[in-house]
DRENTORPA-769408 format. One record per atom (N, C-alpha, C, O, CB): residue in three letters; chain; atom name; x, y, z. Coordinates in nm, 2 decimals. Glycine has a CB too. Layout:
N
ATOM   residu   chaine   atome       px       py       pz
ATOM      ALA        A      CA        X        Y        Z
...
REM end
This chain:
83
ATOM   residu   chaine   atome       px       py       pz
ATOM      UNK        A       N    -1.43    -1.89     1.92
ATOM      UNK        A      CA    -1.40    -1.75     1.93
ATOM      UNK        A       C    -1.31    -1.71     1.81
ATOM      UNK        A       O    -1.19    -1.70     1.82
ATOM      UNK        A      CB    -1.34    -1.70     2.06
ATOM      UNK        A       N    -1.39    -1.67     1.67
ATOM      UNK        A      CA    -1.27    -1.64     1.59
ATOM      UNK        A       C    -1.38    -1.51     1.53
ATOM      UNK        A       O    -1.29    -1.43     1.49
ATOM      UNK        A      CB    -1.20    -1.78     1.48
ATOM      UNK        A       N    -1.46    -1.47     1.51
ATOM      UNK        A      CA    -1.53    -1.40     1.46
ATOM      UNK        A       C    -1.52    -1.21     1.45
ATOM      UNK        A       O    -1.42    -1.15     1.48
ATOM      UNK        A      CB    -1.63    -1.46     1.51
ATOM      UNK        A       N    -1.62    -1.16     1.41
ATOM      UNK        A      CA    -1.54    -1.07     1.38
ATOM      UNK        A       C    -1.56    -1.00     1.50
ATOM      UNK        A       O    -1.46    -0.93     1.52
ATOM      UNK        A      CB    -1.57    -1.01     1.25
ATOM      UNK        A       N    -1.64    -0.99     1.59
ATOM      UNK        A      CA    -1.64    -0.94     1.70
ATOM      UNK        A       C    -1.48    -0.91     1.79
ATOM      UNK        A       O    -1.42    -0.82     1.85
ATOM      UNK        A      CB    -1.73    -1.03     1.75
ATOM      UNK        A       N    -1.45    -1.08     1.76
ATOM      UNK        A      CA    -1.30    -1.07     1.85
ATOM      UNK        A       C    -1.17    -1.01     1.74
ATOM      UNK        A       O    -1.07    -0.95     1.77
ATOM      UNK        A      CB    -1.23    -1.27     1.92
ATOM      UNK        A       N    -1.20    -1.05     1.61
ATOM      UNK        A      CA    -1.08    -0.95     1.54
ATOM      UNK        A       C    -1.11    -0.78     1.59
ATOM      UNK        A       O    -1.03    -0.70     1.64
ATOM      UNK        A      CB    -1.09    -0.96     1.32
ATOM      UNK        A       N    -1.23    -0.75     1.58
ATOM      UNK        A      CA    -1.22    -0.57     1.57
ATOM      UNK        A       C    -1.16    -0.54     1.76
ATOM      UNK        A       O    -1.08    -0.46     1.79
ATOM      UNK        A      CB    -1.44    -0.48     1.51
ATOM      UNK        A       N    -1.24    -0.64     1.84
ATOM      UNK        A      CA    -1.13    -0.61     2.00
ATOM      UNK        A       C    -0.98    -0.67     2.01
ATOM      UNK        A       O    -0.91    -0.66     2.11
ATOM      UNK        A      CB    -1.20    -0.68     2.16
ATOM      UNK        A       N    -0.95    -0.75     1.90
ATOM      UNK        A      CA    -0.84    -0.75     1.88
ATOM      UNK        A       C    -0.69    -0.66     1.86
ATOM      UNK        A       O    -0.59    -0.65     1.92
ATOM      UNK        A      CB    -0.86    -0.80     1.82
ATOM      UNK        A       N    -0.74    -0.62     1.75
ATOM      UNK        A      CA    -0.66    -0.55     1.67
ATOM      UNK        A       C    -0.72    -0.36     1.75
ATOM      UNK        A       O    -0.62    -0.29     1.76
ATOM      UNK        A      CB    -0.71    -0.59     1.47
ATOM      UNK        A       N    -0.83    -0.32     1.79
ATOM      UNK        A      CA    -0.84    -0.22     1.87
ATOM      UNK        A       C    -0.75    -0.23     2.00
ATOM      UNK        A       O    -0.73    -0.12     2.06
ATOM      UNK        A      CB    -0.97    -0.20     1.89
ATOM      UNK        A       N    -0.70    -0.35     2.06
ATOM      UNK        A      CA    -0.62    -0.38     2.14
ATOM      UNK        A       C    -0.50    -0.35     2.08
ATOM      UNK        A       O    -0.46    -0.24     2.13
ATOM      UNK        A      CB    -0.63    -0.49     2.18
ATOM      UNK        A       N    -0.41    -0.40     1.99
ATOM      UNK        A      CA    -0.28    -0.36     1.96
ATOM      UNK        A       C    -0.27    -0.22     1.89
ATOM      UNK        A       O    -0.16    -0.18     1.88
ATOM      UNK        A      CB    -0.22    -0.47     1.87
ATOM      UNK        A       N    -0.38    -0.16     1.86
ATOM      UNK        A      CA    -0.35    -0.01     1.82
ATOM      UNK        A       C    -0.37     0.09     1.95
ATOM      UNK        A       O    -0.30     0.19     1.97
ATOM      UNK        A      CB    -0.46     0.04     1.70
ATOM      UNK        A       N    -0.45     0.04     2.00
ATOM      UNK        A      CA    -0.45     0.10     2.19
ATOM      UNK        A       C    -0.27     0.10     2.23
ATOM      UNK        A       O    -0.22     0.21     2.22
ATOM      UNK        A      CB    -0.56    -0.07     2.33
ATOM      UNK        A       N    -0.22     0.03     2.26
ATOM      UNK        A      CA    -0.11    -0.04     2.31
ATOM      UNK        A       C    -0.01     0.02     2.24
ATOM      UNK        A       O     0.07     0.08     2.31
ATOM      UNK        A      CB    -0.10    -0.19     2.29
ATOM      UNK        A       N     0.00     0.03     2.09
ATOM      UNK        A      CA     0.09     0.12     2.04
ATOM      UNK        A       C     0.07     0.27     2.07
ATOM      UNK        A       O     0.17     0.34     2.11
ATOM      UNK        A      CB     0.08     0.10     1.90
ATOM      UNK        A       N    -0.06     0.32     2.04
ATOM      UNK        A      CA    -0.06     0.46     2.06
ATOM      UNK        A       C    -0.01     0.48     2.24
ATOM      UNK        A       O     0.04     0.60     2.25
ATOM      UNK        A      CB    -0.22     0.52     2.02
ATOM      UNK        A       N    -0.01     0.43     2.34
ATOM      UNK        A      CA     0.05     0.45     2.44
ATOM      UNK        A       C     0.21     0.42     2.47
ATOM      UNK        A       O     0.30     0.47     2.55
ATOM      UNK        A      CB    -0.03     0.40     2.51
ATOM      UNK        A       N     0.21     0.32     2.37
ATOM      UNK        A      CA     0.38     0.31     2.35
ATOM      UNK        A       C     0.47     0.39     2.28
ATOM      UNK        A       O     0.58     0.41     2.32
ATOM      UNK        A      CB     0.42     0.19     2.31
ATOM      UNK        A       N     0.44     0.41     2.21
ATOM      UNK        A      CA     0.48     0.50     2.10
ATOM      UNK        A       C     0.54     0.64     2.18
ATOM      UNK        A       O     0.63     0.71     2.15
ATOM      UNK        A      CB     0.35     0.53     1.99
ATOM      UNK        A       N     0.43     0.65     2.29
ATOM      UNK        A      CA     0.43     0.82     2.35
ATOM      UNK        A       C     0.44     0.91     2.23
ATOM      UNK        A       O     0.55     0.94     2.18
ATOM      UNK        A      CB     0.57     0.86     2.47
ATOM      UNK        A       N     0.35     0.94     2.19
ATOM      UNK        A      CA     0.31     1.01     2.04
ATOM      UNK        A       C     0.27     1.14     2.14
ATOM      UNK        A       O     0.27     1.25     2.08
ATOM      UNK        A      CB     0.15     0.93     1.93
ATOM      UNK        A       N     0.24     1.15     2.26
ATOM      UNK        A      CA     0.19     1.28     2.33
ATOM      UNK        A       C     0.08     1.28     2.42
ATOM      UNK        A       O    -0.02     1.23     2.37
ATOM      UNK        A      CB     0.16     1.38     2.24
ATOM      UNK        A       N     0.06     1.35     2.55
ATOM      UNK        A      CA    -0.03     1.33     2.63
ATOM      UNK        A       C    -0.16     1.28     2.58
ATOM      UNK        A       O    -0.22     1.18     2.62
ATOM      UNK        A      CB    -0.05     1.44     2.69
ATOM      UNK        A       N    -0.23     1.39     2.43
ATOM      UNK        A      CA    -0.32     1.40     2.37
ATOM      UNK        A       C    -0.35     1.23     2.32
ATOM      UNK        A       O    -0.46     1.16     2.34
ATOM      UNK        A      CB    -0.29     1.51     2.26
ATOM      UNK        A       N    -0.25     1.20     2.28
ATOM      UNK        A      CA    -0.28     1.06     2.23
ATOM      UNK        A       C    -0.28     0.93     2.31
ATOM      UNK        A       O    -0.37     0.85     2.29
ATOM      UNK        A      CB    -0.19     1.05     2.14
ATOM      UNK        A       N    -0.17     0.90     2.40
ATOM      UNK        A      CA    -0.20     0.86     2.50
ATOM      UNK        A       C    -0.29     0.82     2.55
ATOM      UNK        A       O    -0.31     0.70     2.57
ATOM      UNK        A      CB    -0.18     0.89     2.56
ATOM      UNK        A       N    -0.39     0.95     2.58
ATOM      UNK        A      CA    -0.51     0.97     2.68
ATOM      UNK        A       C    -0.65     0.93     2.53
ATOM      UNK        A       O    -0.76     0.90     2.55
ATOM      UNK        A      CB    -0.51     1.19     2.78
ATOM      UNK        A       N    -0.61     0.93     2.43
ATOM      UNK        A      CA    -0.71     0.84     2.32
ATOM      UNK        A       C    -0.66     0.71     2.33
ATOM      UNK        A       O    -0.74     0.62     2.30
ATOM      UNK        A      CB    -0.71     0.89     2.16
ATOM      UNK        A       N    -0.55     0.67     2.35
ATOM      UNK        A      CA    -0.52     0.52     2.36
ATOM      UNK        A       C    -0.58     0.45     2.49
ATOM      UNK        A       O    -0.62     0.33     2.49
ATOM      UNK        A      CB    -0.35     0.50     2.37
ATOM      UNK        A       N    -0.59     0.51     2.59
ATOM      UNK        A      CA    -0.66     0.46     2.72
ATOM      UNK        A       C    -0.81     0.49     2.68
ATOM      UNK        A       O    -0.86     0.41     2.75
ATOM      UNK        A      CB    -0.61     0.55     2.87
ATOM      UNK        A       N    -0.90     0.55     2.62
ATOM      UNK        A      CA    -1.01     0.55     2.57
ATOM      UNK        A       C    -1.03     0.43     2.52
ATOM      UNK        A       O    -1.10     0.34     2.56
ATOM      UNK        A      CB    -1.03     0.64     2.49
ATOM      UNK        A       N    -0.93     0.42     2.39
ATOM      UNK        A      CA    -0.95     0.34     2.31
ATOM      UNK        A       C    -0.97     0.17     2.42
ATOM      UNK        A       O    -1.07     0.11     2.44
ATOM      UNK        A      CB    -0.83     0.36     2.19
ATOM      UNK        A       N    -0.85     0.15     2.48
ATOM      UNK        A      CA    -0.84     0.05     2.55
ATOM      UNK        A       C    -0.95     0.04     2.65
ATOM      UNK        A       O    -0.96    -0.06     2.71
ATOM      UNK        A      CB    -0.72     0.05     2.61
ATOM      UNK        A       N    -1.04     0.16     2.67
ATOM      UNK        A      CA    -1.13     0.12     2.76
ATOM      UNK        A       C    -1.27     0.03     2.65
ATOM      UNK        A       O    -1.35    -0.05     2.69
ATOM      UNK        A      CB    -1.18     0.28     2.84
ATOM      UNK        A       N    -1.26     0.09     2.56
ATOM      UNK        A      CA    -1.42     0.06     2.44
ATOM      UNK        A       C    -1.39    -0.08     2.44
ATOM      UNK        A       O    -1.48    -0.16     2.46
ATOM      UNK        A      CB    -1.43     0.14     2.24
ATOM      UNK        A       N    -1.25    -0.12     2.40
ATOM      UNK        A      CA    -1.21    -0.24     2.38
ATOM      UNK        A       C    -1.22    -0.36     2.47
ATOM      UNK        A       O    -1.27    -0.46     2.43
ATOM      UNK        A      CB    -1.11    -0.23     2.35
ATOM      UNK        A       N    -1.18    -0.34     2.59
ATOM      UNK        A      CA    -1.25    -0.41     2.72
ATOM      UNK        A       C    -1.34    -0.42     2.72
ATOM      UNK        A       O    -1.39    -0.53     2.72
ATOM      UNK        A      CB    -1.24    -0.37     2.84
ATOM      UNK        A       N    -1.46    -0.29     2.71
ATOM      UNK        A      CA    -1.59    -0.35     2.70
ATOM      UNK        A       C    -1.62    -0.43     2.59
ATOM      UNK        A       O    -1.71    -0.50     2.61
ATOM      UNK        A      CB    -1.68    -0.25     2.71
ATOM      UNK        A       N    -1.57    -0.43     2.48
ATOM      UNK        A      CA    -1.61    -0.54     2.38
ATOM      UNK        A       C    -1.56    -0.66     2.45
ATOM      UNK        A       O    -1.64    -0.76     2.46
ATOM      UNK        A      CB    -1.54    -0.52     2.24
ATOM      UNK        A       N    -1.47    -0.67     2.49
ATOM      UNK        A      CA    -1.38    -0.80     2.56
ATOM      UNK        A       C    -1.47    -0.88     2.64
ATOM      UNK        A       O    -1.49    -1.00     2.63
ATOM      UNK        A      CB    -1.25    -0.75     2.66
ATOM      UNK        A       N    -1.53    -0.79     2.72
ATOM      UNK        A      CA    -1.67    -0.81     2.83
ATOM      UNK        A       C    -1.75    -0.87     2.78
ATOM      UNK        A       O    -1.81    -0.97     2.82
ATOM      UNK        A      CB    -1.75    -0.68     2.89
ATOM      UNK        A       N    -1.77    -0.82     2.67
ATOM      UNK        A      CA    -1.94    -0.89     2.61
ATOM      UNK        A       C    -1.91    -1.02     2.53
ATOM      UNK        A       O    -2.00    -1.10     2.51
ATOM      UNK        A      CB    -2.03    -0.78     2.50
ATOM      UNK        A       N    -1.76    -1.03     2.50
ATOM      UNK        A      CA    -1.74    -1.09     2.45
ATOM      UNK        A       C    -1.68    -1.27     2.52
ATOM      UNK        A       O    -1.70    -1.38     2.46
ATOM      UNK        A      CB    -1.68    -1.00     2.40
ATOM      UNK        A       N    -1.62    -1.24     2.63
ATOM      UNK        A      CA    -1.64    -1.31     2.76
ATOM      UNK        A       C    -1.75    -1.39     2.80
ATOM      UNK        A       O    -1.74    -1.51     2.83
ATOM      UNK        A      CB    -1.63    -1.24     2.85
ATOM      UNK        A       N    -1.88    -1.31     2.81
ATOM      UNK        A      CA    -2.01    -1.36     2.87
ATOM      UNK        A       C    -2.06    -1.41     2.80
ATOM      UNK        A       O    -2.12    -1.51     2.83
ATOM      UNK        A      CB    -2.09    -1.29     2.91
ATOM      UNK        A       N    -2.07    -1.33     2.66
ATOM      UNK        A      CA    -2.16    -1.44     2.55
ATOM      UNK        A       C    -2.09    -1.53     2.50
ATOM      UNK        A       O    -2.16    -1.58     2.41
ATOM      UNK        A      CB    -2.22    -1.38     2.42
ATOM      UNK        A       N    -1.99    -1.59     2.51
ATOM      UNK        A      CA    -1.89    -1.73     2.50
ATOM      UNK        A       C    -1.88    -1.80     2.63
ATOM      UNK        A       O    -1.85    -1.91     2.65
ATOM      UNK        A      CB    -1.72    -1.70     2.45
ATOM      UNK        A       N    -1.91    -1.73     2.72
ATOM      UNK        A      CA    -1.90    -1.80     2.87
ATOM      UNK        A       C    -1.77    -1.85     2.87
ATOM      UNK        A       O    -1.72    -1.96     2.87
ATOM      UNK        A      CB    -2.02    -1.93     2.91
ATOM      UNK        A       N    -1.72    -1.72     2.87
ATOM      UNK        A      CA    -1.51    -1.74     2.93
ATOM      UNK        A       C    -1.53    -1.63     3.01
ATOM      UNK        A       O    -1.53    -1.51     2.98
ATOM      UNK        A      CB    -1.32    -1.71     2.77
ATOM      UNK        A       N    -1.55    -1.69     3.15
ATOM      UNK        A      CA    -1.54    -1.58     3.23
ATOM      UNK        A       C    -1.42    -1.54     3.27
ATOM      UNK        A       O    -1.41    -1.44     3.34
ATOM      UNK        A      CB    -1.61    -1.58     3.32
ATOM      UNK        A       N    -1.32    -1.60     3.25
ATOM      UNK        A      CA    -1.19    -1.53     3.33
ATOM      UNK        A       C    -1.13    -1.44     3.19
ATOM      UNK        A       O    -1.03    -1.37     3.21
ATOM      UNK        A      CB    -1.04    -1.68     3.39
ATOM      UNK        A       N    -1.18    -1.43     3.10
ATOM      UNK        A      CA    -1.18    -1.31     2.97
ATOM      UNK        A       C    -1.27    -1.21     3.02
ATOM      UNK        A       O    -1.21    -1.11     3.02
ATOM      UNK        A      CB    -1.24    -1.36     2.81
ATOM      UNK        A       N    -1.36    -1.21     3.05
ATOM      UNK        A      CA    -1.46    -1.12     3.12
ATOM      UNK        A       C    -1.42    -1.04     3.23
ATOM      UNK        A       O    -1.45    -0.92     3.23
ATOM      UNK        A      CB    -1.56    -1.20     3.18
ATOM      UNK        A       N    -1.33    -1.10     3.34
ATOM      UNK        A      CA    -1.33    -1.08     3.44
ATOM      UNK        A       C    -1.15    -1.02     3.42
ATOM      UNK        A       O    -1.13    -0.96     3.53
ATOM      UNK        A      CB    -1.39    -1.20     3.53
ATOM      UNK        A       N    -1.07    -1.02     3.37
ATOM      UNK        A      CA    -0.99    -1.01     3.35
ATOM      UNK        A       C    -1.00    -0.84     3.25
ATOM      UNK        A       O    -0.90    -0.76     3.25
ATOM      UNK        A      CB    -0.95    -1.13     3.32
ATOM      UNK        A       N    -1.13    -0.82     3.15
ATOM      UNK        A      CA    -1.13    -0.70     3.12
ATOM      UNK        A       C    -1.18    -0.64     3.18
ATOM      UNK        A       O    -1.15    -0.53     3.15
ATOM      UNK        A      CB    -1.16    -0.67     3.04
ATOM      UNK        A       N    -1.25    -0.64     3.28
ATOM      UNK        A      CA    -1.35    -0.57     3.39
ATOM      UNK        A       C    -1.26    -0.52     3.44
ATOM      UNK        A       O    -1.27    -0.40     3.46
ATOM      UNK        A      CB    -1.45    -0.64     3.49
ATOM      UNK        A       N    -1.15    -0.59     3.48
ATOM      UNK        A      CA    -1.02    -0.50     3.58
ATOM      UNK        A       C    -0.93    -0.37     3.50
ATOM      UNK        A       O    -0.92    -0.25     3.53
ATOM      UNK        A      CB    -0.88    -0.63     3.60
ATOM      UNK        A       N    -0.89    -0.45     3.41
ATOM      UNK        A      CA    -0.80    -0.41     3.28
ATOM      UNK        A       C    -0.93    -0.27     3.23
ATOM      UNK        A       O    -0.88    -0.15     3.22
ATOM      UNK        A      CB    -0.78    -0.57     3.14
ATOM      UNK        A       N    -1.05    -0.29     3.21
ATOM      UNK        A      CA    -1.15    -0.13     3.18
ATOM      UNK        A       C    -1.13    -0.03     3.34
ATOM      UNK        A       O    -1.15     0.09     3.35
ATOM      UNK        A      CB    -1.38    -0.18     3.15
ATOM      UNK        A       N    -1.10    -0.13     3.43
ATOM      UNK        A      CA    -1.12    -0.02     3.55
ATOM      UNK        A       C    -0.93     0.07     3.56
ATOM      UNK        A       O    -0.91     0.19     3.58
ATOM      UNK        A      CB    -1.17    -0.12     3.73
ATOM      UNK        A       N    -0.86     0.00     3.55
ATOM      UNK        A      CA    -0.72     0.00     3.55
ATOM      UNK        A       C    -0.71     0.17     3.41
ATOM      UNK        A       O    -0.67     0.28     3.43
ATOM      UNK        A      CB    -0.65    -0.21     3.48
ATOM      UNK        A       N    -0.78     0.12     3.30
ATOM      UNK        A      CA    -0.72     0.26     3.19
ATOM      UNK        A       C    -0.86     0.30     3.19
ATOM      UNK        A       O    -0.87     0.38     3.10
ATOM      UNK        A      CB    -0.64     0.22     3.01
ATOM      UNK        A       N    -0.97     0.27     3.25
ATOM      UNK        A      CA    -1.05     0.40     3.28
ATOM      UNK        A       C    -0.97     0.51     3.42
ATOM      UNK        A       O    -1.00     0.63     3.45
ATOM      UNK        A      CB    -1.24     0.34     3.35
ATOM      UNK        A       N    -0.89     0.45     3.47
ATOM      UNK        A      CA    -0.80     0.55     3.58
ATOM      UNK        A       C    -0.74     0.61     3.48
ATOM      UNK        A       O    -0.77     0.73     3.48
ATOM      UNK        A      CB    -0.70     0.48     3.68
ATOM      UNK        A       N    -0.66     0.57     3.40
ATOM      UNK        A      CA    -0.57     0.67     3.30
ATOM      UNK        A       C    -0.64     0.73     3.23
ATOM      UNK        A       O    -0.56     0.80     3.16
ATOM      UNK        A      CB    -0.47     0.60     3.21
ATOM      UNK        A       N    -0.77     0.75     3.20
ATOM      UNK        A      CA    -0.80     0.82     3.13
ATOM      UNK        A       C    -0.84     0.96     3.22
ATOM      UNK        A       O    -0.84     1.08     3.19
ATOM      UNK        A      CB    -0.88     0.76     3.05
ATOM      UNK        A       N    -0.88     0.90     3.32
ATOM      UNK        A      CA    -0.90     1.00     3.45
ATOM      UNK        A       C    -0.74     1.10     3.45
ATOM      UNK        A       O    -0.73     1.22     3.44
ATOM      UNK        A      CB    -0.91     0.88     3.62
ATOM      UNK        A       N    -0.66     1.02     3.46
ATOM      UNK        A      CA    -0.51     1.08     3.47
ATOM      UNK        A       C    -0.48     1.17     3.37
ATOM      UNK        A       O    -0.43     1.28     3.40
ATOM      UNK        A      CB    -0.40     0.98     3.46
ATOM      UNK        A       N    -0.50     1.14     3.24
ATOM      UNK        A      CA    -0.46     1.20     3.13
ATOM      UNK        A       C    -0.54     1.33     3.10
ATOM      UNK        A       O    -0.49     1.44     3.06
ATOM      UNK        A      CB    -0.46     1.12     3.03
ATOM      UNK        A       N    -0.67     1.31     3.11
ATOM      UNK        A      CA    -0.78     1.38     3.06
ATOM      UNK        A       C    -0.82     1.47     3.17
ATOM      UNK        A       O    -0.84     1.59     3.14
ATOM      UNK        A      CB    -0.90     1.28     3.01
ATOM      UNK        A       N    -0.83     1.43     3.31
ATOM      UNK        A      CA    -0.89     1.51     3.42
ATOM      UNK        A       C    -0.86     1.59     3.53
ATOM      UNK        A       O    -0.91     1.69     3.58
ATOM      UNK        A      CB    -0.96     1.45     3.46
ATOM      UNK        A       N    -0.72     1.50     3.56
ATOM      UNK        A      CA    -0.70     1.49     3.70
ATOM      UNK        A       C    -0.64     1.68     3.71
ATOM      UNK        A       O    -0.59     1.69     3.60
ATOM      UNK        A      CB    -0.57     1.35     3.74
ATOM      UNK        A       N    -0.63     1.77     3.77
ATOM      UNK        A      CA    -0.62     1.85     3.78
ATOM      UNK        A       C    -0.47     1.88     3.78
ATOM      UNK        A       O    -0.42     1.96     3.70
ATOM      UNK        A      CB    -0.70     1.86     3.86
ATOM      UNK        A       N    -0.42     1.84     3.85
ATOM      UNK        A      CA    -0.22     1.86     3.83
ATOM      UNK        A       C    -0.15     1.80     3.69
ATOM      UNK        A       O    -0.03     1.81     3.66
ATOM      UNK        A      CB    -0.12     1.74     3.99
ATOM      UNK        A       N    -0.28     1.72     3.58
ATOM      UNK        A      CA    -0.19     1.74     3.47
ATOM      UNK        A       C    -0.25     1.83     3.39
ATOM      UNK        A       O    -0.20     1.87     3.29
ATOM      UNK        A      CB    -0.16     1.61     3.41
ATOM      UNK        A       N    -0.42     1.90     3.45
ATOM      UNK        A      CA    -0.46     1.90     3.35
ATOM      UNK        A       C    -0.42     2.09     3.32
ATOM      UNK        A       O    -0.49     2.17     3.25
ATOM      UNK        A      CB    -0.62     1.84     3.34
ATOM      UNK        A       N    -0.28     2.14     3.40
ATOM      UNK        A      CA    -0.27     2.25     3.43
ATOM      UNK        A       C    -0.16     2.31     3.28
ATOM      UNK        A       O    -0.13     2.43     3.26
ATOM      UNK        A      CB    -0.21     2.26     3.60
ATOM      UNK        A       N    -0.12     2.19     3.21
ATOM      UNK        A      CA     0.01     2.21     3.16
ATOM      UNK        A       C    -0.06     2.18     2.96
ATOM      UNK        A       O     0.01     2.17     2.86
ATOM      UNK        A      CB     0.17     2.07     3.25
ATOM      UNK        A       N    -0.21     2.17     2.96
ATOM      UNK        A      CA    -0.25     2.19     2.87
ATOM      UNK        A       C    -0.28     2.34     2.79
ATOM      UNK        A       O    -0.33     2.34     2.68
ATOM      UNK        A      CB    -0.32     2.12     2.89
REM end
């Protein structure tokens, strides 16, 4: 696993991670949980076609986990009052 597949969900991982740490602002945040969602699914495919399933199965959680935050940031009705 060194290819370019896992650099680009790599490094889309640590720019995910910063833009939510950073708290740069709801707006961005809620693209960092996007971002972190695309990236799990790379992670996924990336899992199965190496047959490491506890990489697999471990983004499947982690895509369901900040597909919620994106729900939170982007949808949910009691935040989305203060846009």
């Amino acid at each position: 696993m060194n290819g370019p597949l896992e650099w680009i969900a790599s490094i889309g991982t640590v720019i995910a991670a910063s833009m939510i740490a950073f708290d740069l602002g709801r707006r961005a945040t809620a693209w960092g949980f996007i971002l972190f969602c695309a990236v799990s699914c790379l992670w996924i495919y990336i899992g199965l076609s190496e047959d490491a399933m506890p990489l697999a199965a471990m983004n499947g959680l982690l895509f369901l986990i900040n597909a919620w935050g994106v729900y939170q940031y982007w949808f949910h009705p009691k935040n989305r009052a203060g846009d």
